[in-house]
N, C-alpha and C positions, 0 to 999 in steps of 0.2 A: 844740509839737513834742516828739518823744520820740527816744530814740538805744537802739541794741542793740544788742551786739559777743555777734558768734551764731560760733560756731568753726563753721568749715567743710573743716578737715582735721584729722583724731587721727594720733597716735603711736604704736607700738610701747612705746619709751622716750625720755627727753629724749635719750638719745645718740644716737641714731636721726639726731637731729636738731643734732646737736653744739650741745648745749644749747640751742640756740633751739624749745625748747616748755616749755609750762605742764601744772601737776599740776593738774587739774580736780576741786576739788571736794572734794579733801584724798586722792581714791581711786588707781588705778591705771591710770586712762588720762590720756592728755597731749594737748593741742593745740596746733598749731603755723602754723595760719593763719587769719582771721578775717575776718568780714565787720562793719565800722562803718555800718549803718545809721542812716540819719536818717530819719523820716517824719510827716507834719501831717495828721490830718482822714481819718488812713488810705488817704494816700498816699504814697508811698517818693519823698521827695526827693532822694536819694542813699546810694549803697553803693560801701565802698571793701573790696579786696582787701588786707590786711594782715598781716605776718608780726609774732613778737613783739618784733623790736630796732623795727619802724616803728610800733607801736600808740600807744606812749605819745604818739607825735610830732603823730602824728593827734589823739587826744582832744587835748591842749593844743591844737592849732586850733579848736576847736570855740566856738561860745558860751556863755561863762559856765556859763548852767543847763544846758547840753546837755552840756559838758564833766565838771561837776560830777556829772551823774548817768552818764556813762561811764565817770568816774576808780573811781565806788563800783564798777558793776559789773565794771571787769578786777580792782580788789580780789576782789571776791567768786567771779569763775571762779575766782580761787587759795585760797577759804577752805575749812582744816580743819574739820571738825566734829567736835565734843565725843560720845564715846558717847550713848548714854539710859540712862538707869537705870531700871528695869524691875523693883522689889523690890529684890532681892539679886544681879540680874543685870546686866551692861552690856552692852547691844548696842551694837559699835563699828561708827562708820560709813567707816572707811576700805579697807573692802572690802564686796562686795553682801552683803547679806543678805535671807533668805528670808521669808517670812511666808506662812504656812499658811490659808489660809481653810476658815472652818469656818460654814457657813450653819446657823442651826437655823431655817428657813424651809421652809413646804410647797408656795413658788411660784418659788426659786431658778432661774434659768434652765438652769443644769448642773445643780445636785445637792438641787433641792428636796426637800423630803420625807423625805429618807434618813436626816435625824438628827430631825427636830421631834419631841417628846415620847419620844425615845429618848434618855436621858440617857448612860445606858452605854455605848452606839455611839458617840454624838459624844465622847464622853473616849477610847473606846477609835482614834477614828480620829485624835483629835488627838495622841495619846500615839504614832502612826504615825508622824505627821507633823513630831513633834520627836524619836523617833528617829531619823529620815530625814534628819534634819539643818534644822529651820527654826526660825530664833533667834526667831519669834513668831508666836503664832496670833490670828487676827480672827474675831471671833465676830460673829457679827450674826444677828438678831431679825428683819430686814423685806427684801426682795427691792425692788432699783430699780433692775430690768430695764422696759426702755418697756414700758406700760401694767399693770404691775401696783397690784395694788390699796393701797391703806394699809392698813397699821396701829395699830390702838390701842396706844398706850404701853404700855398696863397688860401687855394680852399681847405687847406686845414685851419688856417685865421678865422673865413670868413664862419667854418662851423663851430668855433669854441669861444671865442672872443665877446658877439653880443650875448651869449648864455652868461660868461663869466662876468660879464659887467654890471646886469640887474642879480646876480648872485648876490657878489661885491657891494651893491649899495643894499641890499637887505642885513648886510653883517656877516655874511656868512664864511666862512673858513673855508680856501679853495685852494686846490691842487690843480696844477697844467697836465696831463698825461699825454709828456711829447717827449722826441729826441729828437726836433729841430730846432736852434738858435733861434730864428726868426720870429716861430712862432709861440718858444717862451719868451721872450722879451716882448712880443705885443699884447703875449697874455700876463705876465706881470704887469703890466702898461695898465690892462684891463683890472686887475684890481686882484689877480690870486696872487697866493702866498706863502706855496708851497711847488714846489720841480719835480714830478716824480717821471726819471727817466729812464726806460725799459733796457735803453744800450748803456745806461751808466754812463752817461758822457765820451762815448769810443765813436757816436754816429758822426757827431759836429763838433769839430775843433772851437767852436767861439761859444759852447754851453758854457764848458768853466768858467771863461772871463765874466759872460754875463752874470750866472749864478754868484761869483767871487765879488762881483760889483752891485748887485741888488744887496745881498746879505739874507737871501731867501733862504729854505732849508733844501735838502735834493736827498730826493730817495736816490739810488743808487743799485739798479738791479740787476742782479747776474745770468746773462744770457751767453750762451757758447758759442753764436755765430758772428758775423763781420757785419757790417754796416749794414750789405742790402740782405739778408736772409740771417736773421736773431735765432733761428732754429735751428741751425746750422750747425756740423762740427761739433758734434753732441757725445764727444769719446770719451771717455774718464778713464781713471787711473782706478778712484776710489771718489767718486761723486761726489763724499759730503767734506773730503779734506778737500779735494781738487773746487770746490765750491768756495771753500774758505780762503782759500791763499788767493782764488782770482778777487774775492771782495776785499779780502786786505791790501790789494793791489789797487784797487779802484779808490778805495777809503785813501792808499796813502798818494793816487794819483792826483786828489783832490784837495786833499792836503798841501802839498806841493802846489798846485793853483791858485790858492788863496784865501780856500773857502774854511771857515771857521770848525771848527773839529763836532761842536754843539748844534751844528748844521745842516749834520750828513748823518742820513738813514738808510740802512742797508736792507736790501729784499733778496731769499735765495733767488728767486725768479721761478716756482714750481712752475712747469707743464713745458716752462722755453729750452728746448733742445735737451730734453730729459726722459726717458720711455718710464712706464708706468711705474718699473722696481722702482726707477733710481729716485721719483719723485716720490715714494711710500722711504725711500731711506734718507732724503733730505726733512721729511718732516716729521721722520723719528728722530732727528739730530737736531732740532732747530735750538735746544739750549746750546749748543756747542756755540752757536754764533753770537751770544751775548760776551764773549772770548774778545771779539775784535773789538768790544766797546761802545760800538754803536745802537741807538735805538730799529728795531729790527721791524719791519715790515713784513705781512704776510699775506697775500693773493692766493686762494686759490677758489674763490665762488663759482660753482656752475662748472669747472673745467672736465676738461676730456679725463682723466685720470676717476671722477667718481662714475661716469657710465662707462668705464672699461670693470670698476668694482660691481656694477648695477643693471647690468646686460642690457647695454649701453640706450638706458634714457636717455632723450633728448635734452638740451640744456635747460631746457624750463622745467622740465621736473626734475632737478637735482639741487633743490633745496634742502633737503632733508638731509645729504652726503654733505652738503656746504656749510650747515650747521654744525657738523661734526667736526668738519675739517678744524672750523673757525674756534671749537672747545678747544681741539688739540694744543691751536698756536697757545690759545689762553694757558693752557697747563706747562706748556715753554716760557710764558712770561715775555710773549712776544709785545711790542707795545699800539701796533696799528694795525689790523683785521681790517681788508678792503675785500665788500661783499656787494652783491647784489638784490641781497633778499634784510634792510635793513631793518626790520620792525621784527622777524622771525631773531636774528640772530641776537639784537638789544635785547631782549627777553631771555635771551638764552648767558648772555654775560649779566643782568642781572641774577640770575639762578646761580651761576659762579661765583660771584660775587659773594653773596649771601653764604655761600660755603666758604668763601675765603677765611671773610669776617668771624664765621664761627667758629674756624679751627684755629684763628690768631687768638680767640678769647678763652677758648677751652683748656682750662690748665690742668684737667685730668684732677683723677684723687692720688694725693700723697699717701704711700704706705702704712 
């Protein structure tokens, strides 16, 4: 059997709620009602509606191991997370942060081509992008958008490597977006400092060690297929718990590895091997996964999922859906938004922002 306490109402602020809500995630939003799932064999034996003075009461009734893995997870909806340290920079994660992507890919589903052997363009657009305000940019070598083709390591090196190296000596906070060995390790070589990896380390046996040996951080993102097709095998039980149990799978395979617990960031992986529902119910659920602990990542800019909502524009006009998207994770208390459109959505998390602030200060009138 497995147990979840999945929040199913946020806050404003704890007072909101005369203190009976929880800081999720160490960020800016609060929860204040929950669901105690139980379920076996991927079927739901029970769901209870729970507020925070009833919760604890609850898990103590539970059995043993069922108890014991709900006690870690209400710990964990309430845990702080440690910046990352990024060179010489810390990205704190108790407020969102942006992350710039930056494809040097000639088959990207939004922006193929525009930088691949254009060095100068991709510096000068990332240099956009962290004007624009995004505390890190993900560089990536190989496109894994459904059915695109592979790539060779070698030239996935030679397209991320000199990008990440004049990145690196301007200061800048950078992310590898691979699941090959070779070519994270030459790109931490090159100066990023951050692993964000699509297979979650299942593609290449020698990710962990190296990851476990740099002391870098690693997204970790959940995809339902095998090494050569990530879209693949796309069957659920119940999507957003069968989501959960494979990232706590991954979380504790890395664990096991050697990699530091303050290290590992989790991504559901919307659009990979998911059809339209189940990626609309994964991102109705995204506080459930501040449960496992980890600081949470969230992709979904430009994907197929908002021109199936938008009678299907093409990826360049789906800005306006990807700003939406990018509010949502904010309102889950997700801590890193990796978008496209970075000066559009920065304006849109200072607007949040600015409503955060005001509902932490507003202490209402006393009767």
């Amino acid at each position: 059997m497995n147990v979840y306490i999945r929040p199913i109402a946020l806050a404003e602020s704890p007072q909101s709620e005369e203190g009976e809500a929880i800081r999720l995630g160490g960020g800016l939003v609060y929860a204040s009602r929950f669901a105690l799932i139980v379920r076996e064999g991927g079927k739901v034996l029970s769901r209870q509606r729970l507020g925070v003075a009833e919760l604890p009461r609850a898990i103590s009734a539970l059995p043993d191991a069922l108890g014991q893995e709900a006690s870690i997870q209400w710990d964990n909806l309430r845990r702080v997370h440690a910046p990352l340290t990024c060179g010489a920079r810390m990205i704190r994660l108790d407020q969102p942060q942006i992350m710039g992507i930056l494809n040097v890919t000639p088959d990207s589903f939004s922006d193929g081509g525009k930088f691949l052997d254009k060095p100068d363009a991709a510096l000068d657009h990332a240099h956009a992008m962290l004007a624009a305000g995004a505390g890190i940019i993900d560089v990536g070598g190989e496109s894994t958008r459904p059915g695109a083709a592979a790539v060779w390591e070698g030239d996935e090196i030679k397209r991320v490597v000199p990008v990440i190296e004049r990145l690196a000596a301007s200061g800048a906070a950078i992310s590898i977006d691979s699941r090959r060995s070779t070519v994270i390790e030459a790109a931490l070589a090159a100066g990023a400092h951050i692993v964000n990896d699509v297979s979650a380390m299942r593609h290449d046996q020698r990710t962990a060690e190296i990851i476990a040996r740099s002391g870098a951080p690693v997204v970790l993102m959940h995809a339902p297929g095998d090494a050569g097709d990530l879209h693949a095998d796309g069957e659920y039980a119940d999507v957003v718990l069968d989501v959960f149990d494979a990232l706590r799978e991954r979380r504790d395979a890395a664990l096991s590895a050697g990699i530091m617990r303050e290290k590992i960031l989790l991504d559901p992986g919307i659009g990979f091997g998911k059809c339209l529902a189940e990626n609309l119910m994964l991102i109705n659920a995204l506080p459930l996964f501040h449960a496992l602990g980890q600081p949470i990542l969230f992709g979904a800019s430009r994907k197929r999922l908002i021109g199936a909502l938008s009678n299907e524009v093409p990826s360049h006009q789906r800005m306006a859906g990807s700003v939406m998207l990018a509010i949502k994770a904010m309102d889950a208390g997700c801590q890193i938004v990796r978008v496209h459109d970075v000066a559009e959505t920065v304006q849109a998390l200072h607007v949040w922002r600015g409503l955060r602030d005001a509902a932490l200060t507003d202490f209402g009138q006393l009767p």
